[in-house]
N, C-alpha and C positions, 0 to 999 in steps of 0.2 A: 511420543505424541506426534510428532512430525511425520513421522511412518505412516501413523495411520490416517493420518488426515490425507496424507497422499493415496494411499490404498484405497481409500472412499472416492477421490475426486476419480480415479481410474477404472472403479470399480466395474465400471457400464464397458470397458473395454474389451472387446473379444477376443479372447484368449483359447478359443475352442478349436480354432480354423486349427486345421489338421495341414502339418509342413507338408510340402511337395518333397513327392521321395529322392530325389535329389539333391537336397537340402540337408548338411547336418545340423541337426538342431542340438548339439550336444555343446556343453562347457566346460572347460578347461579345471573349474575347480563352481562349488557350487555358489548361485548366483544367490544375493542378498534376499532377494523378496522372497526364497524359499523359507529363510528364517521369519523374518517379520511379519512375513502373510500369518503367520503362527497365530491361534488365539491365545493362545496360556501361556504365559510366562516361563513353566516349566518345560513345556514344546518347544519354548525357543533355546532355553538354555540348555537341554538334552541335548539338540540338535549342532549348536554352540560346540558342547562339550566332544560327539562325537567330532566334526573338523578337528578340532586340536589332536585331536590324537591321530591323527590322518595326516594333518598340515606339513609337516617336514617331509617326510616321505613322499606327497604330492608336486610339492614347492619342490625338492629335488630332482622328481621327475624332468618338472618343466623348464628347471633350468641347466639341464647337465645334456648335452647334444648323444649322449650315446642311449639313452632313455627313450620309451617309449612311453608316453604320457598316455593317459585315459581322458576322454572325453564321454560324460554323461545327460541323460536328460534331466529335466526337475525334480521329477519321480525317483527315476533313478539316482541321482544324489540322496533326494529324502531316504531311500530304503537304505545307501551305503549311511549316511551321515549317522539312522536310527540304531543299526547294527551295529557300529563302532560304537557309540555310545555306551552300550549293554543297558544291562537293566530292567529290561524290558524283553520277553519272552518274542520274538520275529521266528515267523512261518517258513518254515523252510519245506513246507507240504508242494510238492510240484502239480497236482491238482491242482490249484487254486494261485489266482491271479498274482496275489502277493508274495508266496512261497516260490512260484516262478523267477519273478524281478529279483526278488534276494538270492536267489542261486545265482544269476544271471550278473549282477551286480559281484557277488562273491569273486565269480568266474575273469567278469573285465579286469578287476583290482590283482588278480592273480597271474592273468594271462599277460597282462602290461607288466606287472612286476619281474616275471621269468624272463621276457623278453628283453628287461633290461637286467640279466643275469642277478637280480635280487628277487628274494625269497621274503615271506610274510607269515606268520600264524596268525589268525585272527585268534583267537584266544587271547593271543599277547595281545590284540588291538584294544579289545575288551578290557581287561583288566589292566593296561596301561592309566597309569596317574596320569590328571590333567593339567598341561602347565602352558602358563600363558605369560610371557616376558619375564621368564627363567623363575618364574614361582609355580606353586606346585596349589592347583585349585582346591583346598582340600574343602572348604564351607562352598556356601549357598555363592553362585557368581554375581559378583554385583551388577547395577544398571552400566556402572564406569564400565568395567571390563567387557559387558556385552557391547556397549558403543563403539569401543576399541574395539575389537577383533570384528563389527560390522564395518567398520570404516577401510579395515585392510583387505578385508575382502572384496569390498567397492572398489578400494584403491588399484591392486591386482586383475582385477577383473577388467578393468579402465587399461589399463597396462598392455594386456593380452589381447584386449580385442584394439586399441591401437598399432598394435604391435601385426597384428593379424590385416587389418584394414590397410597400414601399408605395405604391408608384403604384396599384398593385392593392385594396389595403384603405382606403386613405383613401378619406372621403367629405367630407372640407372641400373648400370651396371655392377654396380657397386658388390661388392663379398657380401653372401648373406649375413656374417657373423660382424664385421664389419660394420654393417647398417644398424644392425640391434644393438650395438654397441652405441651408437650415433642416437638412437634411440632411447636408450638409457640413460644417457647422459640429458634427458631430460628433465628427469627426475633430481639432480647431485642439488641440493642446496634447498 
């Protein structure tokens, strides 16, 4: 409910304006509104479902310094998050706009992976069980667990782009690993 009443007051906000090429407009792990903008319930919890199955091997990316993390757009999250999911038949037609993004997307999750000397089947991605705080999702996911795994990804996300804003304004001299460290210790309690 909260969702949407916020998505209505923002509605009127333009969101069309095309980034300056300069600009990455990519994130770190996919942003909240990509779910909740969702109409259907089951859009959100597909979408929901495909993350989890992604989510560790992401989260390790980002935290392990010899990794080469992926950065996507919103789109681009949607086609990786639909594709892990399975379920659902995705275009892999390179004709056509959508078969493009899902190769493309295939290709970043694959090409980050190698570069950081791991390997992936998407098959396995697909057909991997969905488990959310060491349970294994096997029914319908409730409203509780949707809120929960929205909340961690808000949380994370807040994280990252903190964590990114001061890499940027700091001018101490400080150890990069060091600082994130300092930074983390934000979060303890």
């Amino acid at each position: 409910p909260a969702w949407n009443t916020a998505l209505q007051r923002f509605s009127d906000y333009n969101q069309s304006l095309r980034t300056p090429p300069d600009v990455n407009s990519g994130f770190w792990l996919p942003p909240a509104r990509l779910v909740v903008s969702a109409f259907r319930q089951d859009t959100v919890k597909r979408l929901l479902n495909g993350w989890l199955k992604i989510r560790d091997i992401t989260l390790y990316q980002l935290e392990n310094f010899t990794c080469t993390p992926f950065q996507l757009t919103v789109k681009q999250w949607r086609s990786l998050l639909e594709l892990c999911a399975g379920g659902i038949e995705l275009s892999s037609n390179p004709n056509t706009k959508t078969g493009r993004r899902n190769i493309e997307v295939q290709k970043i999750l694959q090409d980050s992976l190698a570069t950081s000397a791991l390997s992936l089947d998407m098959g396995y991605i697909i057909s991997k069980s969905t488990r959310w705080r060491s349970q294994e999702l096997v029914s319908a996911m409730s409203d509780r667990v949707v809120t929960e795994i929205l909340w961690e990804l808000c949380e994370i996300n807040f994280r990252l782009e903190l964590m990114c804003l001061d890499s940027y304004l700091d001018v101490s001299r400080m150890d990069k690993l060091d600082r994130q460290r300092l930074l983390e210790n934000c979060w303890i309690g």
